[in-house]
C-alpha positions as CSV (number, residue, x, y, z in Angstrom):
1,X,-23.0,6.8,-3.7
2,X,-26.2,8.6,-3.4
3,X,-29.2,7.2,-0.8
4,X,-30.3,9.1,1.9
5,X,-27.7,11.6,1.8
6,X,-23.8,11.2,-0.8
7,X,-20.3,10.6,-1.0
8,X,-17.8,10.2,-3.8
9,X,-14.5,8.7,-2.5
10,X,-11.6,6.9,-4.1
11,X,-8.8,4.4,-2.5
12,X,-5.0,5.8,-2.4
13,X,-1.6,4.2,-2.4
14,X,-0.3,5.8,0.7
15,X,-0.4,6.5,4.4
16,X,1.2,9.9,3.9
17,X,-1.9,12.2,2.2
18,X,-2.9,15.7,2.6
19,X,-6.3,16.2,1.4
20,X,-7.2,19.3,0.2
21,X,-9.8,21.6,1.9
22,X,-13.2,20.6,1.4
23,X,-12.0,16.7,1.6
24,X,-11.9,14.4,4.4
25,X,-9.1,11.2,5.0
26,X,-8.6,8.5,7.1
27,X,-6.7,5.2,6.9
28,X,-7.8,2.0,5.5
29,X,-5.3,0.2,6.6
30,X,-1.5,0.4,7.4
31,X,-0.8,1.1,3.3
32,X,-3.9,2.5,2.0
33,X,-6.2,5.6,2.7
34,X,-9.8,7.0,1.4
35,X,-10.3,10.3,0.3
36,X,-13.0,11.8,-0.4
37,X,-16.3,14.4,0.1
38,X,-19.7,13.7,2.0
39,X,-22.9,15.2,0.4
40,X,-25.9,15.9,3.0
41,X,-28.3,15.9,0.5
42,X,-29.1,13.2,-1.6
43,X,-32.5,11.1,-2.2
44,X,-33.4,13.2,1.0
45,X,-33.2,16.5,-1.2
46,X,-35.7,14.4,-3.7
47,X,-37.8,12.8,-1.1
48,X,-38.6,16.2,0.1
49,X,-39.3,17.3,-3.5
50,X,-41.6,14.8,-3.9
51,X,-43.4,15.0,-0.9
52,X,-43.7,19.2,-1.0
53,X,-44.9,19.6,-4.6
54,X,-46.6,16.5,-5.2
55,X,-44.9,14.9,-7.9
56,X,-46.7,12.2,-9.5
57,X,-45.1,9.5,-11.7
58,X,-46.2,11.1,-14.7
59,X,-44.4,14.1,-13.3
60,X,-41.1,12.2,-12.7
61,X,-41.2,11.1,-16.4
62,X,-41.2,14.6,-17.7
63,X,-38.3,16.0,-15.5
64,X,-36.2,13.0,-17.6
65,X,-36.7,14.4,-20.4
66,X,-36.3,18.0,-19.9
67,X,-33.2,19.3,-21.5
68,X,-29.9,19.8,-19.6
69,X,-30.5,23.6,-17.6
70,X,-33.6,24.6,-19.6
71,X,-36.2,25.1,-16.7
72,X,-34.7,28.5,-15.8
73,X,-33.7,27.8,-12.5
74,X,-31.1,28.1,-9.8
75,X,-31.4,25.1,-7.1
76,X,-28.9,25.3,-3.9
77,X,-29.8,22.1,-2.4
78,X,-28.4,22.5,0.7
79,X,-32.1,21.7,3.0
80,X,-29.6,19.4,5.3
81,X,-26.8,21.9,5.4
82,X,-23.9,21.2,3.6
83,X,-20.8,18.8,4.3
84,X,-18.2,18.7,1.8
85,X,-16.9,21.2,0.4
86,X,-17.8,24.4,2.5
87,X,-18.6,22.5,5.6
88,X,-21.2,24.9,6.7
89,X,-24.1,22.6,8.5
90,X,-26.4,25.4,9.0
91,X,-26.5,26.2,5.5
92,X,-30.2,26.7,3.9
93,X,-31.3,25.9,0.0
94,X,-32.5,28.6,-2.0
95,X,-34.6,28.1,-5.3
96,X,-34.5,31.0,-8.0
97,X,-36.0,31.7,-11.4
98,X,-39.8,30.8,-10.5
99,X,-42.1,32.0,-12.9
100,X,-46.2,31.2,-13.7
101,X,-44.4,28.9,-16.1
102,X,-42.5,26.7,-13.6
103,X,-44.3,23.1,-13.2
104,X,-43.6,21.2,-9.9
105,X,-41.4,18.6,-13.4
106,X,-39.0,21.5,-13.4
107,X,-38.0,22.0,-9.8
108,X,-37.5,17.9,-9.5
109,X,-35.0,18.6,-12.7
110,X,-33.6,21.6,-11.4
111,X,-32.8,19.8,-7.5
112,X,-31.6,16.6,-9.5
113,X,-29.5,18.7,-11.4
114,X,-28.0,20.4,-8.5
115,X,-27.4,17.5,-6.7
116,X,-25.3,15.8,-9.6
117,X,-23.6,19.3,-9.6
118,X,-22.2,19.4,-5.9
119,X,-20.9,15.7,-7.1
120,X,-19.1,17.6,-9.9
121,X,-17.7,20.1,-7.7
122,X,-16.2,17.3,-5.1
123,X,-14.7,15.3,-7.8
124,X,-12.6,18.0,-9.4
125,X,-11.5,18.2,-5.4
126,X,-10.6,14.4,-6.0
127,X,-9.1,14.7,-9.3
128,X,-5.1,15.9,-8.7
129,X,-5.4,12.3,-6.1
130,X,-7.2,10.1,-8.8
131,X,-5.2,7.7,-11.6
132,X,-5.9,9.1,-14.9
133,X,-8.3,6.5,-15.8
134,X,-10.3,5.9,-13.1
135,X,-13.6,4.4,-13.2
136,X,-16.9,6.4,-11.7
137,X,-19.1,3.1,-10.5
138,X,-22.4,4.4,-8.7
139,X,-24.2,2.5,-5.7
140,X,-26.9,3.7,-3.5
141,X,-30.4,2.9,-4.0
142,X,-31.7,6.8,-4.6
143,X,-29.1,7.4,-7.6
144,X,-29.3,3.6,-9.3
145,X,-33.3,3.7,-9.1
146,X,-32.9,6.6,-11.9
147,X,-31.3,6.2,-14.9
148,X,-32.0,10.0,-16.0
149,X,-29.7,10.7,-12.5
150,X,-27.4,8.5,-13.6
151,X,-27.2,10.2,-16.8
152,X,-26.9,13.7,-14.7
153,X,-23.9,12.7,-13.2
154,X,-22.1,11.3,-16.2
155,X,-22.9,14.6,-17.8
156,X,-22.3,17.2,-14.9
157,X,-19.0,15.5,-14.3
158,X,-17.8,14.8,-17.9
159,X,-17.0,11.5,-17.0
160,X,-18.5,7.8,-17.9
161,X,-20.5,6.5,-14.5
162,X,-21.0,2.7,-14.2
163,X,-24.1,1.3,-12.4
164,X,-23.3,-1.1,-9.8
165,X,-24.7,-4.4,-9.7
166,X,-23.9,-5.2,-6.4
167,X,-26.0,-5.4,-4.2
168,X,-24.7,-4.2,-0.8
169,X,-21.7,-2.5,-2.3
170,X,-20.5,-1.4,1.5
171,X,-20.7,-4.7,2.9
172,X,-19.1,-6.5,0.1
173,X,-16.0,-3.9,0.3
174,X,-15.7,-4.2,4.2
175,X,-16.1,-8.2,3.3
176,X,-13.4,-8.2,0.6
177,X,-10.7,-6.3,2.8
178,X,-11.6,-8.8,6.0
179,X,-10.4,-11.4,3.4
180,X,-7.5,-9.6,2.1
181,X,-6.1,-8.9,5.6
182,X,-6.1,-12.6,6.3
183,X,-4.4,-13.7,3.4
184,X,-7.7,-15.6,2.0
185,X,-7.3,-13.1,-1.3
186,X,-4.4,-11.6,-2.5
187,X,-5.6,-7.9,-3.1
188,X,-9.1,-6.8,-3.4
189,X,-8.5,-5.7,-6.7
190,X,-8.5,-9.3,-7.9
191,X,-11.9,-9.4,-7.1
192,X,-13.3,-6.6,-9.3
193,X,-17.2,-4.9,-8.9
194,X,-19.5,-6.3,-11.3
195,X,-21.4,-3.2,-13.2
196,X,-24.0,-3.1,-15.2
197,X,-25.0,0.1,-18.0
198,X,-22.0,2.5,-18.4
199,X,-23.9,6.2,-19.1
200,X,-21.5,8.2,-21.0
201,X,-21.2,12.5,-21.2
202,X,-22.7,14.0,-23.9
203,X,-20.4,17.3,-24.6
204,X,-23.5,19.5,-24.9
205,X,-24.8,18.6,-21.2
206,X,-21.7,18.9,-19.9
207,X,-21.6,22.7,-21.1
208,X,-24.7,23.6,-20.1
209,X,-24.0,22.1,-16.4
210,X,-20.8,23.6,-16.3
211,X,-22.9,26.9,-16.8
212,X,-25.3,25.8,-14.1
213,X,-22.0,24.8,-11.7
214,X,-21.4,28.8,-12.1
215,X,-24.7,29.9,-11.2
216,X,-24.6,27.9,-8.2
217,X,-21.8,29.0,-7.0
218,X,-22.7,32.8,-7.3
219,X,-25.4,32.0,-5.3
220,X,-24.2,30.0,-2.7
221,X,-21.2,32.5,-2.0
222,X,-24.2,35.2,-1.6
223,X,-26.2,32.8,0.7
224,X,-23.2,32.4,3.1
225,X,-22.5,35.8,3.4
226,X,-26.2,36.7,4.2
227,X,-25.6,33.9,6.5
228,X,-22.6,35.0,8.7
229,X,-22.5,36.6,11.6
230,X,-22.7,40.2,12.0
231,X,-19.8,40.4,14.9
232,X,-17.3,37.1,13.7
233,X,-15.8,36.0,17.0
């Protein structure tokens, strides 16, 4: 889900779950629980974007079509701090590789890109917890207004994403396990989401973002430890 700010989350089989670090849990209900990761920037990080550097809709058009990590730069997109997975709110974003080339197209890319990347990250989190061929299904007005975002995601995670066609996907889960608790539907999986356009990974993007993944990280670790305090209590 990606609106204001994101979260990737599945549904699991038990009571009895340890999420890893970098994940939060809570119940569901007496057999079920969510796991899963918060993101604090979403189509806040892009609003901003917009706003900042002026990004017209001719503008918008050309960052989806720039190639997969071609602009040159390095986008930690943490201007809300960061949730999951470092958990370290007063985090700051940083924005490398500007040169007399870069056009406001390219930094829209690059914080797109590292948005769909931080995704990426938390779902390898959620992988050792997810069934083997689970389905990626997207909601959230900021991410299913953007088909080249959609297309990000697929590729930085090297999975397929499905566009919801719901349209209050929230509502209709809360709605769905109201009904399931009193026995008006059997299980809410007998009432599957309806999705529209599947985007599938291309290989190539996924190598390149996989390359961008490690870029990101060297500079977030180096961001933190600026960050820290000089006498740790």
């Amino acid at each position: 889900m990606v609106g204001t700010s994101g979260a990737i989350r599945l549904v699991h089989p038990g009571r009895h779950l340890s999420p890893p670090s970098g994940l939060w849990c809570y119940l569901l209900d007496a057999e079920r629980a969510v796991l899963g990761g918060a993101l604090s920037n979403g189509g806040n990080l892009i609003a901003w974007l917009r706003a900042a550097f002026r990004i017209t809709a001719a503008e918008e058009r050309v960052a989806a079509q720039i190639r997969p990590d071609s602009h040159g730069l390095t986008f930690v997109p943490l201007l809300a701090g960061e949730r999951s997975p470092g958990w370290a709110g007063r985090a700051t974003g940083t924005l490398h590789g500007l040169t007399l080339a870069t056009r406001p197209a390219h930094v829209l890319r690059a914080g797109m890109e590292a948005v769909a990347c931080r995704f990426a990250a938390v779902h390898e989190l959620l992988l050792p917890h997810a069934h083997p061929e689970h389905q990626l299904v997207a909601t959230g007005a900021a991410l299913l207004r953007s088909p080249a975002w959609l297309q990000m995601m697929a590729d930085a995670i090297g999975r397929p994403v499905a566009a919801s066609r719901e349209r209050e996907a929230s509502c209709r889960g809360a709605a769905l396990m109201a009904l399931e608790s009193i026995g008006a539907l059997g299980s809410v999986e007998a009432a599957p989401a309806h999705v529209g356009k599947v985007y599938q990974p291309d290989p190539e993007s996924h190598a390149r973002y996989a390359a961008e993944r490690e870029r990101l990280s060297r500079w977030y670790s180096l961001a933190m430890a600026q960050d820290a305090p000089s006498h740790p209590l």
